[in-house]
LUMFIVO-149541 format. One record per atom (N, C-alpha, C): residue number from 0; residue in one letter; x, y, z. Coordinates in pm, whole numbers, plus 50000, padded with zeros to 5 digits. Layout:
<atoms>
+-----+------+-------+-------+-------+
| pos | code |  east | north |    up |
+-----+------+-------+-------+-------+
| NUM |    A |     X |     Y |     Z |
...
+-----+------+-------+-------+-------+
</atoms>
This chain:
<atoms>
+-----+------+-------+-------+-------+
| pos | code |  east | north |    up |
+-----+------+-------+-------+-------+
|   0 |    X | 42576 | 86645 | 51258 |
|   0 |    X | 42621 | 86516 | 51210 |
|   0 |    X | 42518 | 86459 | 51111 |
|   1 |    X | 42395 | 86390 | 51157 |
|   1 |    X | 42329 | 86314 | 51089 |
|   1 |    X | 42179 | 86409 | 51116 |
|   2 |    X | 42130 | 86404 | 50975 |
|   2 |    X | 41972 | 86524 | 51058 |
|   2 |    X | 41862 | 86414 | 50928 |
|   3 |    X | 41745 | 86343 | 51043 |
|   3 |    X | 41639 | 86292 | 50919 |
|   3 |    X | 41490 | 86412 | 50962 |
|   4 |    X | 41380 | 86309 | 50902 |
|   4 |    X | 41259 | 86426 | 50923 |
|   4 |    X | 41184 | 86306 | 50912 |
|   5 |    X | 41044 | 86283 | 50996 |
|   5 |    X | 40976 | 86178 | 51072 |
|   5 |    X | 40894 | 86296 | 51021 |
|   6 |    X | 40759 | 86189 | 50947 |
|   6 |    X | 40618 | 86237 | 50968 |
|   6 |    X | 40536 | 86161 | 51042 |
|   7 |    X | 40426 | 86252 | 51091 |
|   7 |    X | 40306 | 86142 | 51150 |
|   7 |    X | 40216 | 86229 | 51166 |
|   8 |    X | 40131 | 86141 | 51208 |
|   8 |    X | 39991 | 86213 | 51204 |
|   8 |    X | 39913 | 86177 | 51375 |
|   9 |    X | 39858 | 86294 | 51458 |
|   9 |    X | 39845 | 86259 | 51617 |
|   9 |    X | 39713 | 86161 | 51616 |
|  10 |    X | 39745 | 86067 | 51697 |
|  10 |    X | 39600 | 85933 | 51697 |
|  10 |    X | 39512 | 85986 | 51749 |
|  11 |    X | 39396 | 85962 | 51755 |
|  11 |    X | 39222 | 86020 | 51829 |
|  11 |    X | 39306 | 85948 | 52016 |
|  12 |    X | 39400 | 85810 | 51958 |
|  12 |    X | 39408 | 85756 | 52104 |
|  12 |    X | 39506 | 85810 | 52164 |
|  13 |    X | 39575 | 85945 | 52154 |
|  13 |    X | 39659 | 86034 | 52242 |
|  13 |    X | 39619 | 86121 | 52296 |
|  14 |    X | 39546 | 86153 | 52248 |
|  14 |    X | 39487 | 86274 | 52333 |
|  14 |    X | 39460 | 86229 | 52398 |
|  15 |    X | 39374 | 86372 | 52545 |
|  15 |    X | 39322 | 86397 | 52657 |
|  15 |    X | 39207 | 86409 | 52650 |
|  16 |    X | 39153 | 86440 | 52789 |
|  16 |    X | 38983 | 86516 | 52732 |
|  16 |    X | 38985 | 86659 | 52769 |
|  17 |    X | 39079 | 86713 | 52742 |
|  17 |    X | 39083 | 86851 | 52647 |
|  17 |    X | 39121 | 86855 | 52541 |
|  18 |    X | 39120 | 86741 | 52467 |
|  18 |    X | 39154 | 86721 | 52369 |
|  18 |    X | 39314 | 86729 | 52286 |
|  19 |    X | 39372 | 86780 | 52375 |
|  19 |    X | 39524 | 86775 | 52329 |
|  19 |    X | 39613 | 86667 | 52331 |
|  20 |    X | 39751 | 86676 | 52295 |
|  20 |    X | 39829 | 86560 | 52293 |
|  20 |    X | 39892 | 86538 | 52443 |
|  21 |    X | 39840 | 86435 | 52522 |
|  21 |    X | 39864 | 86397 | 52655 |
|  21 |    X | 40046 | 86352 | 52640 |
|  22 |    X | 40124 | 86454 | 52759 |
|  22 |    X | 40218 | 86466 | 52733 |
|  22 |    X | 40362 | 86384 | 52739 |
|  23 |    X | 40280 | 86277 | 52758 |
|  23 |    X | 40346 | 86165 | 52794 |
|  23 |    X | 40399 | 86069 | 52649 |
|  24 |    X | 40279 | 86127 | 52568 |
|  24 |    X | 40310 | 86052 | 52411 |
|  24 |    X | 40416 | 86153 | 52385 |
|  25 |    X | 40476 | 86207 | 52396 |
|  25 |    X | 40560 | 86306 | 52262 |
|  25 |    X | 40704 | 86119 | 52330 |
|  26 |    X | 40684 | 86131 | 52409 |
|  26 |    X | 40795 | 86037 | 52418 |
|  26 |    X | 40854 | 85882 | 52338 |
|  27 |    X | 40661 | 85866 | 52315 |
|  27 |    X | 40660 | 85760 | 52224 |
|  27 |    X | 40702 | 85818 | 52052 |
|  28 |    X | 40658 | 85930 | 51982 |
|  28 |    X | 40684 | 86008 | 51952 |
|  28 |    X | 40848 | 85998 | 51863 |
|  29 |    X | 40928 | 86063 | 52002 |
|  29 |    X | 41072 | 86075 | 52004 |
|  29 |    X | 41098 | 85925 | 51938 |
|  30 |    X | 41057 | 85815 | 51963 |
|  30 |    X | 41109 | 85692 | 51982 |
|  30 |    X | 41051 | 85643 | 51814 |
|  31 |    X | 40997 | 85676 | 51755 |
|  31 |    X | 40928 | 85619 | 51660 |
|  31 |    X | 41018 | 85741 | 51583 |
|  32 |    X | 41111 | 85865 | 51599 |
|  32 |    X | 41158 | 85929 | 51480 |
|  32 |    X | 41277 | 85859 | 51478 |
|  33 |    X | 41292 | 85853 | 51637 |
|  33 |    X | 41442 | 85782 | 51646 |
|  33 |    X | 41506 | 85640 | 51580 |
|  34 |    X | 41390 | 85552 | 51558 |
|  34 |    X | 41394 | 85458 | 51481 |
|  34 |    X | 41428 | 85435 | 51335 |
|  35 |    X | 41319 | 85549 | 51302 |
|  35 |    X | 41335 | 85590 | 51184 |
|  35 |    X | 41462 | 85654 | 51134 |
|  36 |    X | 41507 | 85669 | 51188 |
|  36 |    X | 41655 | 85759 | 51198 |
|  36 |    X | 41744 | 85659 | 51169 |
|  37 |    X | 41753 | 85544 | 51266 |
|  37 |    X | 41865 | 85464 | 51313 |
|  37 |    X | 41803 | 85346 | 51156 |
|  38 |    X | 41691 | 85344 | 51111 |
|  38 |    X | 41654 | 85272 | 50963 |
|  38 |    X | 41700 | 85315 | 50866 |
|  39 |    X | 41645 | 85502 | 50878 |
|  39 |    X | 41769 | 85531 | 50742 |
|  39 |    X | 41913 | 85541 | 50743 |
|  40 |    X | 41978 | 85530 | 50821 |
|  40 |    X | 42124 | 85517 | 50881 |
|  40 |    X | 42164 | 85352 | 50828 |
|  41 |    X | 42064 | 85262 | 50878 |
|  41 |    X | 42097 | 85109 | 50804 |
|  41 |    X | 42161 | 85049 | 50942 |
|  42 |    X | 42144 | 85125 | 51063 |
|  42 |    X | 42163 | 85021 | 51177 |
|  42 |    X | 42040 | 85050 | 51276 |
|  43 |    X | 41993 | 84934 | 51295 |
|  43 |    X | 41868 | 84946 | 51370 |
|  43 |    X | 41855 | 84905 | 51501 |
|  44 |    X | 41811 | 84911 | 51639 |
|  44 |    X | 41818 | 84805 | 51729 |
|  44 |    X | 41834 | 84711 | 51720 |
|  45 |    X | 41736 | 84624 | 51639 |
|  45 |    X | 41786 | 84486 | 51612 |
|  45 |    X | 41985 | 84458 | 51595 |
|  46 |    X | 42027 | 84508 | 51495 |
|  46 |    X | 42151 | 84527 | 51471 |
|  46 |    X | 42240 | 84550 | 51576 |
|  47 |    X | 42199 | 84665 | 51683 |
|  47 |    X | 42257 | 84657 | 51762 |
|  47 |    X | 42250 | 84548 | 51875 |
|  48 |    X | 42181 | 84447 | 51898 |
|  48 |    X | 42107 | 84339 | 51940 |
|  48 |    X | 42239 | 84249 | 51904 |
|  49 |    X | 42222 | 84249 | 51787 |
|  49 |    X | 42313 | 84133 | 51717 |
|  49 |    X | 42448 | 84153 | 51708 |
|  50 |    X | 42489 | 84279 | 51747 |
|  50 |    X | 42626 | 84289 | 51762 |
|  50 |    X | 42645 | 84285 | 51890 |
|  51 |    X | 42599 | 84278 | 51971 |
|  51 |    X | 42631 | 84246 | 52112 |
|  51 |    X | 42591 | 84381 | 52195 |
|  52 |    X | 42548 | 84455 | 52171 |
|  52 |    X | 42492 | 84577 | 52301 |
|  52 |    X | 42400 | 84618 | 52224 |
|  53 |    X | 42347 | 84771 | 52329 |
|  53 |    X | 42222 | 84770 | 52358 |
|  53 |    X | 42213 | 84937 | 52390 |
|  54 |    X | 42126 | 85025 | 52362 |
|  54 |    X | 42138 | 85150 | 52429 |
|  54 |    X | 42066 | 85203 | 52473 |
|  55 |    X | 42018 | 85184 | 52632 |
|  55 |    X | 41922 | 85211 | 52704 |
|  55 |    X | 41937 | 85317 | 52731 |
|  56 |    X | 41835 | 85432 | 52736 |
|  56 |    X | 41805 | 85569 | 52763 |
|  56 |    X | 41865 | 85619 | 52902 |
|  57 |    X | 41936 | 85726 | 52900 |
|  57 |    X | 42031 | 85757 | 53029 |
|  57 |    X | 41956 | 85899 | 53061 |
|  58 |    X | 41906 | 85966 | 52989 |
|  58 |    X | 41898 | 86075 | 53036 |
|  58 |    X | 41867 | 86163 | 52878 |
|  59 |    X | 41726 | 86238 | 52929 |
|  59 |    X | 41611 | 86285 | 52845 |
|  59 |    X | 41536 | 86446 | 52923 |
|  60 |    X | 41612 | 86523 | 52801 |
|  60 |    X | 41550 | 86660 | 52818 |
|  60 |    X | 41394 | 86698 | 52760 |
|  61 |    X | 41297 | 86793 | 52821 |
|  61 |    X | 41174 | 86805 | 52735 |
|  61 |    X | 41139 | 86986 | 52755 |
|  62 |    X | 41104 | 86994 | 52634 |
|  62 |    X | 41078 | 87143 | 52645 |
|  62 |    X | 40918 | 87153 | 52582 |
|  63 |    X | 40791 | 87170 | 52658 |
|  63 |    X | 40696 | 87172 | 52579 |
|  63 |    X | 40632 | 87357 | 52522 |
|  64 |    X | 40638 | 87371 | 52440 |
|  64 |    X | 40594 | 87493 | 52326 |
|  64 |    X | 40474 | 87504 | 52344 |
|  65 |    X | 40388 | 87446 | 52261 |
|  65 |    X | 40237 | 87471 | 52232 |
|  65 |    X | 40224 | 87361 | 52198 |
|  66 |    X | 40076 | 87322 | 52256 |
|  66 |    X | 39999 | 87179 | 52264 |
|  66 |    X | 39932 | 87118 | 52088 |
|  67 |    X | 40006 | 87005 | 52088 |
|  67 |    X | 39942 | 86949 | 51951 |
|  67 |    X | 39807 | 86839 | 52009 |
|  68 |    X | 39710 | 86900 | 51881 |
|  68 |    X | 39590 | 86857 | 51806 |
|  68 |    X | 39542 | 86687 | 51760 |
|  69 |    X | 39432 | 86641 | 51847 |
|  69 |    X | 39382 | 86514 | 51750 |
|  69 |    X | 39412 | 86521 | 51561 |
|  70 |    X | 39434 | 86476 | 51491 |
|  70 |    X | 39459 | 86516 | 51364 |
|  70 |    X | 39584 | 86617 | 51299 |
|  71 |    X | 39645 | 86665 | 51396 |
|  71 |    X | 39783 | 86746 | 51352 |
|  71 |    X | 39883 | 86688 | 51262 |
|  72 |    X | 39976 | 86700 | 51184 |
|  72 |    X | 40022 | 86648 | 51097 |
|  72 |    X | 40178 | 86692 | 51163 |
|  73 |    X | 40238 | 86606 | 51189 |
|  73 |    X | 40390 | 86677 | 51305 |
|  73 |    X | 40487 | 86606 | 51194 |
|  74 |    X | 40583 | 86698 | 51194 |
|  74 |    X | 40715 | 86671 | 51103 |
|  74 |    X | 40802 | 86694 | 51250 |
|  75 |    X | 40906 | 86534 | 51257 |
|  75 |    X | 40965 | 86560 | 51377 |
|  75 |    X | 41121 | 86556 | 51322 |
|  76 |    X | 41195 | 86657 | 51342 |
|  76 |    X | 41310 | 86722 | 51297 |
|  76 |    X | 41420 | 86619 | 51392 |
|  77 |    X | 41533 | 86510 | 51371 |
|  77 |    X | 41612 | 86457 | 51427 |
|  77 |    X | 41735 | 86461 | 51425 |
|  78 |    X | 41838 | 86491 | 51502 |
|  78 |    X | 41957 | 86550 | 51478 |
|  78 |    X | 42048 | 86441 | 51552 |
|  79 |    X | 42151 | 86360 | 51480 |
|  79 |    X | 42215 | 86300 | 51566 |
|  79 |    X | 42345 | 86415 | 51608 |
|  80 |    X | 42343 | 86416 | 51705 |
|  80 |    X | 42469 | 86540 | 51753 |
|  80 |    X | 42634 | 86437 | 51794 |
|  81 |    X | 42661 | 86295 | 51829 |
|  81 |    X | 42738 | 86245 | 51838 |
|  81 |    X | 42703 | 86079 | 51906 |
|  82 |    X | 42833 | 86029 | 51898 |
|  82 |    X | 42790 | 85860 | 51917 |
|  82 |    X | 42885 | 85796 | 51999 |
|  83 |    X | 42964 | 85891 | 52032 |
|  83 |    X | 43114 | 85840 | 52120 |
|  83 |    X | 43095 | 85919 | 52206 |
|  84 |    X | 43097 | 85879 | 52368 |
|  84 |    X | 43042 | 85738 | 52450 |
|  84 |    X | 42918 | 85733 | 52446 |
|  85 |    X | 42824 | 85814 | 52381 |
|  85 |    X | 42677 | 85824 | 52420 |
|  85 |    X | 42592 | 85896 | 52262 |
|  86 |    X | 42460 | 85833 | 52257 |
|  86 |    X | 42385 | 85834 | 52112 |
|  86 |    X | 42315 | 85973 | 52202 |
|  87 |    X | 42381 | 86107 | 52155 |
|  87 |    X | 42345 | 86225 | 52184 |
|  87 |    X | 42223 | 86262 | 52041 |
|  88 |    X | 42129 | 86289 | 52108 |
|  88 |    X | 42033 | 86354 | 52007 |
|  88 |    X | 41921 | 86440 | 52025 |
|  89 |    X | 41901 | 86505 | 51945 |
|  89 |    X | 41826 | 86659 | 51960 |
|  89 |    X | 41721 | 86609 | 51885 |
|  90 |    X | 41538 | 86687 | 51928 |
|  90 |    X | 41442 | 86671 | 51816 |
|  90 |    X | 41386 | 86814 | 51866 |
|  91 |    X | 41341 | 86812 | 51752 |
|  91 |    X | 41238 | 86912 | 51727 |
|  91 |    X | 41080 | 86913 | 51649 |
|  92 |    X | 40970 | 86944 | 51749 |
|  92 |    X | 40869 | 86875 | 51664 |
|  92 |    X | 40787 | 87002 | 51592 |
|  93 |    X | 40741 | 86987 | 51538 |
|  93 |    X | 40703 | 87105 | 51438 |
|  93 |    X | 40530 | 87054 | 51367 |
|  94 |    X | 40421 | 87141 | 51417 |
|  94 |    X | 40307 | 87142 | 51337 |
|  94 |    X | 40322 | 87139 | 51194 |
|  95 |    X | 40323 | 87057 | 51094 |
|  95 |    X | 40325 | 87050 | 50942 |
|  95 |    X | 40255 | 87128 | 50898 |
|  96 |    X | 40130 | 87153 | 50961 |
|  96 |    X | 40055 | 87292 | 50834 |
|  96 |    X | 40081 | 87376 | 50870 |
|  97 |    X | 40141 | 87469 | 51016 |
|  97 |    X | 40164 | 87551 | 50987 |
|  97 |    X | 40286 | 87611 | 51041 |
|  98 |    X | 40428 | 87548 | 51036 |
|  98 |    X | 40518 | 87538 | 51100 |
|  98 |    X | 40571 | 87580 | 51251 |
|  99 |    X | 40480 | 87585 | 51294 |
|  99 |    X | 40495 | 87639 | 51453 |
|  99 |    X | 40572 | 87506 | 51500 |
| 100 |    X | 40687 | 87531 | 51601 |
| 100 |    X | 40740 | 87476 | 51670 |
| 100 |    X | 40666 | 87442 | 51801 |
| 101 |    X | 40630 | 87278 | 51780 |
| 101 |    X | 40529 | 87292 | 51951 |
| 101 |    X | 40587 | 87221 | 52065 |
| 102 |    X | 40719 | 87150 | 52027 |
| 102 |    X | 40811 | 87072 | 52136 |
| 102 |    X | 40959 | 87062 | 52056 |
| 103 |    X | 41048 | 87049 | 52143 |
| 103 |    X | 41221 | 87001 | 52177 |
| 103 |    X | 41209 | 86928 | 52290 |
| 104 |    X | 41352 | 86825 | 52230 |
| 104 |    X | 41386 | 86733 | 52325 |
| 104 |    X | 41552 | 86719 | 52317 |
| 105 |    X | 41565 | 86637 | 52372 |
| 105 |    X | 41701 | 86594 | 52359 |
| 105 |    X | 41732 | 86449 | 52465 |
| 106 |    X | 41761 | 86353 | 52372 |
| 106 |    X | 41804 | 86236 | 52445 |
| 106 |    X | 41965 | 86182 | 52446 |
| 107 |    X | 41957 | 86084 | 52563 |
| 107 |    X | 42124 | 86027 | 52565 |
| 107 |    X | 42111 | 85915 | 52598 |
| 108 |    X | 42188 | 85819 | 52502 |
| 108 |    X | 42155 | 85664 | 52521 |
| 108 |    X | 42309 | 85615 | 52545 |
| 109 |    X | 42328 | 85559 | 52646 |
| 109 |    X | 42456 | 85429 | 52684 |
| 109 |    X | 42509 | 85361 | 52628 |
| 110 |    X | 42589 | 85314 | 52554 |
| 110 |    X | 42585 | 85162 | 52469 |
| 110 |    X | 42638 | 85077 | 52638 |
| 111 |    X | 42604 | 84987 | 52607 |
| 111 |    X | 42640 | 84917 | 52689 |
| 111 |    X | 42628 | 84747 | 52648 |
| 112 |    X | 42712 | 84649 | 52684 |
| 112 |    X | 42724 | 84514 | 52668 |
| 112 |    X | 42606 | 84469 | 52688 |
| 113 |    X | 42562 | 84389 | 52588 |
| 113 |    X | 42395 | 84300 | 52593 |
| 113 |    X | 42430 | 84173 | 52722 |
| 114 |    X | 42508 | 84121 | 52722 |
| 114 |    X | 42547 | 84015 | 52849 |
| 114 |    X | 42581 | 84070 | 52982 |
| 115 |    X | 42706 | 84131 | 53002 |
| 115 |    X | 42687 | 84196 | 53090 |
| 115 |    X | 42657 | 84339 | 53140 |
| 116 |    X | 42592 | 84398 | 53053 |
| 116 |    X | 42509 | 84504 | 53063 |
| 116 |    X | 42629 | 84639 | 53159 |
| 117 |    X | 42746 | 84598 | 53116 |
| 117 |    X | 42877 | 84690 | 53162 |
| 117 |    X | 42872 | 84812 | 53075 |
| 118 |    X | 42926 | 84914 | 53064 |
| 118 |    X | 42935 | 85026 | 53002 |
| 118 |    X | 43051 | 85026 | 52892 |
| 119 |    X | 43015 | 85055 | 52749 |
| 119 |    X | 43079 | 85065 | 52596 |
| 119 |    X | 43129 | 85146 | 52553 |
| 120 |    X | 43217 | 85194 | 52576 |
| 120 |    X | 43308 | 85354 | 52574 |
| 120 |    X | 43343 | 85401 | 52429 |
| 121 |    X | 43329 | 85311 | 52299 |
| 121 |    X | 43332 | 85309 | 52223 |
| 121 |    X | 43222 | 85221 | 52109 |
| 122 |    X | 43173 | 85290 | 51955 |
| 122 |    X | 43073 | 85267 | 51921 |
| 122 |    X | 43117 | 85148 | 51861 |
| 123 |    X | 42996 | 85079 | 51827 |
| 123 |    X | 43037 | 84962 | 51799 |
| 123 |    X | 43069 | 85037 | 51632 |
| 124 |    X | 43187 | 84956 | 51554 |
| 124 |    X | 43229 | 84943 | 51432 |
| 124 |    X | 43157 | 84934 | 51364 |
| 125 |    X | 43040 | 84841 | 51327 |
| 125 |    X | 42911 | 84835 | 51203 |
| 125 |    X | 42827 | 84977 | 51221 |
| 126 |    X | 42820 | 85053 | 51335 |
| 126 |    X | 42730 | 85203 | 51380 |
| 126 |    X | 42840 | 85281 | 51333 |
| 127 |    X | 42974 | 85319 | 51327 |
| 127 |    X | 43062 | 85394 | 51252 |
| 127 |    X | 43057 | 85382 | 51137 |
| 128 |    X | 43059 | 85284 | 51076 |
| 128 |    X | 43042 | 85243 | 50895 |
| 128 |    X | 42940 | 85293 | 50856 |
| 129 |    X | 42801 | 85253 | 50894 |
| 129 |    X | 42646 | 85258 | 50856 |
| 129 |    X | 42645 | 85431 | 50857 |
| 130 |    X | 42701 | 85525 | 50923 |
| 130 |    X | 42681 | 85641 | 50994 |
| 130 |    X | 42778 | 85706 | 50857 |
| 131 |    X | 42890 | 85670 | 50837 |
| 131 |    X | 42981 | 85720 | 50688 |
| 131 |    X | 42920 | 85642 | 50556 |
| 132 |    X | 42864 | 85577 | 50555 |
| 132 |    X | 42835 | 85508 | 50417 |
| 132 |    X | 42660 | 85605 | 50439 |
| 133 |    X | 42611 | 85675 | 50532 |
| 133 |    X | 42471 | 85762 | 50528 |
| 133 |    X | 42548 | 85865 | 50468 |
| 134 |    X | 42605 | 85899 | 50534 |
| 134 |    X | 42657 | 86069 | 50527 |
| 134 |    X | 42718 | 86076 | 50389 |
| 135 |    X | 42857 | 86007 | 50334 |
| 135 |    X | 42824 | 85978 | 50183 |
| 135 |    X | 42711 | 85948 | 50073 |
| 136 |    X | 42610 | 85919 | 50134 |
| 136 |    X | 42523 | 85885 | 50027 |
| 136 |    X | 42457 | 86044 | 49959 |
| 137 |    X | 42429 | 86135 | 50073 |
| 137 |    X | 42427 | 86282 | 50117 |
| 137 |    X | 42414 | 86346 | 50024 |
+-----+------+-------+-------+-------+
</atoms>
């Protein structure tokens, strides 16, 4: 469906003291491509805020590869796979210098009503538009 590419660079404050990426950040990670994703798309949380729901994390796959580096340069690969009933999405994180694959994930987010926090079986209308007016731009 929708595929962006997230750079970053790993903080001195993620790591461990073995020096690797403590594995708890790739999650923050996921969440900072995912943003980025849902920015270049042109609907953002906020947006979804303001249209009335909300899509809290339901359920999150992790596959760890090989351990990233204080200073690593990670290109994180984001795939929206679908949006009806659930924001299905795949990542893939990838060492930038030297393309080794060092993690996959895969998340699933709810929409659900911001008031009564009931379940949204369908995407909201401004996330269908924003999602065809991306994919046209293409």
């Amino acid at each position: 469906m929708i595929k962006t590419v997230y750079y970053m660079e790993v903080p001195f404050y993620d790591v461990d003291s073995m020096g690797i990426v403590w594995h708890g950040n790739y999650i923050k990670y996921l969440e900072q491509a995912r943003c980025d994703m849902l920015t270049k798309i042109g609907y953002t949380y906020m947006d979804m805020y303001n249209d009335g729901v909300m899509y809290p994390i339901a359920k999150m796959e992790f596959k760890f590869i090989k351990p990233s580096k204080f200073g690593d340069k990670l290109r994180i690969e984001t795939e929206l796979k679908d949006t009806e009933p659930a924001l299905n999405i795949k990542y893939t994180i990838y060492n930038a210098n030297t393309d080794e694959k060092v993690f996959k994930a895969k998340s699933m987010q709810i929409c659900v009503d911001r008031e009564s926090m009931k379940s949204v079986y369908d995407e909201p209308i401004k996330l269908k538009e924003k999602i065809k007016q991306y994919e046209n731009s293409l």
